[in-house]
C-alpha positions in Angstrom: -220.2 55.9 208.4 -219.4 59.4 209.3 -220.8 62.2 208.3 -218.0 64.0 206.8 -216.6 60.9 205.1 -220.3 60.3 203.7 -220.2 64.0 202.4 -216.9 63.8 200.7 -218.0 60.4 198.4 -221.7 62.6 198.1 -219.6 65.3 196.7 -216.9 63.7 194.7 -219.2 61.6 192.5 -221.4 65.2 191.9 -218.7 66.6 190.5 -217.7 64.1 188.4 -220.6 64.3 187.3 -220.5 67.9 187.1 -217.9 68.3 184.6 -219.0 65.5 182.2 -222.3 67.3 182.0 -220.6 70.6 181.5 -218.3 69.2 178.8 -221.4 67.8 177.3 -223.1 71.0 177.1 -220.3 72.8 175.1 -219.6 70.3 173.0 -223.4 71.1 171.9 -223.1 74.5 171.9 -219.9 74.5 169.6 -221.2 72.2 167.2 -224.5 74.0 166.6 -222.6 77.4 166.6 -220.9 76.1 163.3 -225.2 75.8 161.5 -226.1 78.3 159.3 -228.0 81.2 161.7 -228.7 84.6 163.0 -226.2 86.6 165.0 -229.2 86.7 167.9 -229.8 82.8 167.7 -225.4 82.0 168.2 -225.6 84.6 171.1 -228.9 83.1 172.6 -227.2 79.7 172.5 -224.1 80.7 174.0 -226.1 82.7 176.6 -227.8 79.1 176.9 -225.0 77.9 178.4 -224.4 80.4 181.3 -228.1 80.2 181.8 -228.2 76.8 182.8 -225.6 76.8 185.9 -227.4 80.2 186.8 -223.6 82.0 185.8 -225.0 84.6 183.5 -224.3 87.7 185.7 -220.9 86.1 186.9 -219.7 85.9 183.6 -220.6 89.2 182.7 -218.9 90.3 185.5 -215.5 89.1 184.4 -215.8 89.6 180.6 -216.7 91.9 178.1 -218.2 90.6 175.3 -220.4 87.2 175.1 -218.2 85.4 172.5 -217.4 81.5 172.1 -213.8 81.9 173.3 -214.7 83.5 176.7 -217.6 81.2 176.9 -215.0 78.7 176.4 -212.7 80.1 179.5 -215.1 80.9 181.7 -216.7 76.8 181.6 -213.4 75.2 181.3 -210.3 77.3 183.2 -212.0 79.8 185.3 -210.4 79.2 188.5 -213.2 81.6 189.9 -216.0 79.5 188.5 -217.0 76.8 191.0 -219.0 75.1 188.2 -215.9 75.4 185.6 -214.8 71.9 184.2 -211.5 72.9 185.7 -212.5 73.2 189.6 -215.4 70.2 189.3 -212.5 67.6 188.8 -210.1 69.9 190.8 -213.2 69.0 193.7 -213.7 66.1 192.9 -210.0 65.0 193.5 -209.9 67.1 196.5 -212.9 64.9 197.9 -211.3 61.6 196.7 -208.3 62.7 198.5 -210.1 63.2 202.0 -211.3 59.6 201.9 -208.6 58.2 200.2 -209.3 54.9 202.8 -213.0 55.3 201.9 -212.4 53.8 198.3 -210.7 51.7 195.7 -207.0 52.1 194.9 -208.5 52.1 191.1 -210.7 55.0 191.8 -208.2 57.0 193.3 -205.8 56.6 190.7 -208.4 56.9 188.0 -209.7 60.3 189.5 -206.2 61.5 190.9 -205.0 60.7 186.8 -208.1 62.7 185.9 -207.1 65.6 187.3 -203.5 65.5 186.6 -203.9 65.0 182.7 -206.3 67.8 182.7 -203.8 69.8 184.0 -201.6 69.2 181.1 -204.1 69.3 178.2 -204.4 72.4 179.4 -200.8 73.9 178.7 -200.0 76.7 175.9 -203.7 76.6 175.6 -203.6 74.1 172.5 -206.9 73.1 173.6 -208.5 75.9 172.3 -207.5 75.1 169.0 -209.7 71.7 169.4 -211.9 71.9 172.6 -214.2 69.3 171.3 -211.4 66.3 171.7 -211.1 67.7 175.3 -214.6 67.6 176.3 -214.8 63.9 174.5 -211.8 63.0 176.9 -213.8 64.7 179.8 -216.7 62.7 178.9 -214.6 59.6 178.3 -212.8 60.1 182.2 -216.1 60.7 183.9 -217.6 57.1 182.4 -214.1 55.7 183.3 -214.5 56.5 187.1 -218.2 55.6 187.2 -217.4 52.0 185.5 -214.1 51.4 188.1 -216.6 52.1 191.0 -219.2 49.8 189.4 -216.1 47.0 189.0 -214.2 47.3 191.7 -216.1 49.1 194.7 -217.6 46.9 197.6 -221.2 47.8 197.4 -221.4 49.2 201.3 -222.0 52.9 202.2 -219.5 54.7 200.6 -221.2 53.1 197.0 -224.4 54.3 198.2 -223.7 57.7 198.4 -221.5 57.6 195.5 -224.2 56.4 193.3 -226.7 58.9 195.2 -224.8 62.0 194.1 -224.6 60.6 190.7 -227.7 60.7 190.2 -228.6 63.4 192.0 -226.6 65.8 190.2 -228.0 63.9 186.8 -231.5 64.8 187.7 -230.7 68.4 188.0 -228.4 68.5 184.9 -231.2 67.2 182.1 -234.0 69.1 184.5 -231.6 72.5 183.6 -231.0 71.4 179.8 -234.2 71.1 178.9 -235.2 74.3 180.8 -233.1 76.4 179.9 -232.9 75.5 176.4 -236.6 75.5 176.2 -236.8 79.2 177.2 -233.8 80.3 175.4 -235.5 79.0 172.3 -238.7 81.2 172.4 -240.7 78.5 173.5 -242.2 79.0 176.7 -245.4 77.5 176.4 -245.6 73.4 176.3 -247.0 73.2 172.8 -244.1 73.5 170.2 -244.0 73.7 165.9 -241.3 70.8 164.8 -242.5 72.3 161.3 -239.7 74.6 161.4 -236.0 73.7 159.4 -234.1 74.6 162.8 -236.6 72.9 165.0 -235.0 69.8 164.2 -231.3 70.8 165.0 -232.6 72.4 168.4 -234.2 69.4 169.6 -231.3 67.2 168.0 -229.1 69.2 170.1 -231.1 68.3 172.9 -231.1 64.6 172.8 -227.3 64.6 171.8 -226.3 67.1 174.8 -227.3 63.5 176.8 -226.7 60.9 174.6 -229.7 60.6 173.9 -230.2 60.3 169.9 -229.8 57.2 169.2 -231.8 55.9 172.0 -234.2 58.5 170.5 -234.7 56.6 167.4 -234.8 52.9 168.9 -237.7 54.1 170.9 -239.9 55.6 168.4 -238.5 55.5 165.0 -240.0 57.7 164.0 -239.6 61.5 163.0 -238.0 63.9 165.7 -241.4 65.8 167.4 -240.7 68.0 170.2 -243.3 66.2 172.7 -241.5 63.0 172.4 -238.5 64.4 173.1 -239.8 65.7 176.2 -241.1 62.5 177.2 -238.3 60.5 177.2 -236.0 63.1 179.2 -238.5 63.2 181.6 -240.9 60.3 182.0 -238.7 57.1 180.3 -237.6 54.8 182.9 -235.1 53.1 180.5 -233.6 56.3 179.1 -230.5 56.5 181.9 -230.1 60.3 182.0 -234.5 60.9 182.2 -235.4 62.7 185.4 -237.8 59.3 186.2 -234.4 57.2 186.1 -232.6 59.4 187.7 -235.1 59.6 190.7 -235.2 55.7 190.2 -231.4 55.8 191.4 -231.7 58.2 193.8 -234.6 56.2 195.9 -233.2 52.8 195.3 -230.1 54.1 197.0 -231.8 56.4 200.0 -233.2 52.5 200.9 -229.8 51.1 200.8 -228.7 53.9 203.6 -232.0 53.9 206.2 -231.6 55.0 209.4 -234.2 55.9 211.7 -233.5 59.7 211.0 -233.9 59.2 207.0 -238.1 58.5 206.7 -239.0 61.9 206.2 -235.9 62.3 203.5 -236.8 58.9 201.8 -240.5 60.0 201.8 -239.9 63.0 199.9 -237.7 61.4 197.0 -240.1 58.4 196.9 -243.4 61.3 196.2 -241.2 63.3 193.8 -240.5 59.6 191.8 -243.8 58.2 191.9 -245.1 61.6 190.7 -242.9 61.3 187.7 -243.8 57.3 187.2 -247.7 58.3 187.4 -247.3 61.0 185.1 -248.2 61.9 181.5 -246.3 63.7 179.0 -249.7 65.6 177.8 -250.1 66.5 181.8 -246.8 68.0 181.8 -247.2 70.2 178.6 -251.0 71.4 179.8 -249.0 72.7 182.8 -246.2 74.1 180.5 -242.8 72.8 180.1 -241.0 75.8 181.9 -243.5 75.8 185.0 -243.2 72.2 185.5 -239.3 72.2 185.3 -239.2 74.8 187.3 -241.3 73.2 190.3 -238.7 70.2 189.7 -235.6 71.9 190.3 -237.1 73.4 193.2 -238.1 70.4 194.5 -234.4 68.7 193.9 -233.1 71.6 195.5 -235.0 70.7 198.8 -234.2 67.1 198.3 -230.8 68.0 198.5 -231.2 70.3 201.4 -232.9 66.9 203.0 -230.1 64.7 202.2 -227.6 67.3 203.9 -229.3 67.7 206.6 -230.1 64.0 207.4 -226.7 61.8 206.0 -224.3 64.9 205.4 -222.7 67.7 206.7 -225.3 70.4 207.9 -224.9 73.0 204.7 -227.0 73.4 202.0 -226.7 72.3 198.5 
């Protein structure tokens, strides 16, 4: 397969992706924004947001004032914001487009739909009036393409690097929620009081901003402590959005696309997964939560640098 053909499936599954995790994050953020709490805690968790796509000083150089309507703008319409729900599908479509012969006539007309709809929810900005019923149809569009590729796509190359920057870009998204959220919360050590009334709606927000919940309470039914949380966003192999299942996905689809050029690439991903499959949650807090999340992004950050340079285009990530 060629490389640029390769890059653009890479890329247009990452920003699928891409948007369904951003949609998920403000749903979060809106919801909690309506709990009883301090004028410092709403701005923290709206700064939250920014935070975790590193946006914080872009934003504050187009707008004003941090409030929930420009947060709103900047995440969802901001033609200037390459991480905005409105140019990840606008990309995504773009990339689908390019490789139009690359895929399924389902998946183009499921993404191509995407991006046209989007368009018009967008009119008169009547959206604003109810953004959480157009981050559910976000979420809703994103699970749609993913499922038509499962159902429909011949599992050759162009799958393979469609499911790798799925879960590439997954590993990075919960890696970010959790770090980000964990610091914007006054917690930057790895030992953390659930003792506390609005403990339980932070780490609720948590597990919900990935679907996480109910899987939450299948898997320990028990109350909601802040350690287990962390352990089964980052070390579950059955959760689907855990960094260790995300990795999973990742190396099961670098050994679908070998080449004799890829060892050094598939050796990386393979240490970075068994280091998570080895690993224990009480390891990870000793080392602290923020330190060890931020060694993991930096380490997907190089992953992806490897993947570019090996499969891809030659840019970085």
């Amino acid at each position: 397969m060629l490389s640029r053909t390769a890059d653009h499936l890479f890329w247009m599954a990452r920003y699928m992706e891409r948007a369904e995790n951003t949609a998920r994050m403000l749903d979060v953020t809106l919801k909690a924004l309506l709990l009883p709490q301090s004028e410092e805690s709403a701005t923290r968790s709206q700064r939250a947001v920014l935070d975790i796509s590193e946006l914080g000083q872009a934003f504050s150089e187009r707008y004003d004032a941090l409030t929930p309507e420009n947060v709103l703008r900047f995440m969802v319409t901001d033609a200037d914001n390459p991480s905005s729900i409105l140019r990840c599908l606008q990309a995504a479509r773009e990339n689908a487009r390019a490789v139009r012969g690359a895929i399924t006539t389902e998946s183009w007309e499921t993404i191509n739909h995407t991006w046209l709809e989007f368009g018009n929810r967008l009119a008169d900005n009547g959206w604003l009036q109810d953004p959480n019923a157009l981050f559910e149809w976000v979420k809703f569009r994103s699970h749609l393409s993913r499922g038509v590729t499962l159902g429909t796509a011949l599992q050759d190359g162009a799958f393979y690097f469609t499911q790798l920057g799925t879960f590439l870009e997954r590993a990075d998204n919960t890696a970010r929620i959790l770090d980000v959220r964990f610091v914007s919360g006054g917690r930057e050590t790895g030992t953390v009081s659930a003792a506390q009334l609005d403990d339980f709606y932070y780490w609720t927000s948590i597990l919900s901003s990935v679907s996480a919940l109910e899987i939450y309470r299948q898997v320990y039914r028990d109350v909601l402590a802040p350690e287990r949380v962390v352990e089964l966003l980052i070390l579950n192999p059955s959760m689907p959005r855990s960094l260790l299942a995300s990795l999973d996905g990742v190396v099961t689809n670098l050994a679908m696309l070998t080449t004799q050029n890829s060892m050094e690439c598939e050796r990386y991903a393979g240490k970075l997964r068994a280091e998570l499959l080895f690993s224990d949650i009480r390891d990870v807090l000793d080392q602290g939560l923020h330190e060890y999340l931020t060694q993991f992004l930096a380490r997907m950050y190089v992953l992806g640098n490897k993947i570019s340079t090996t499969f891809l285009l030659p840019t970085t990530v």
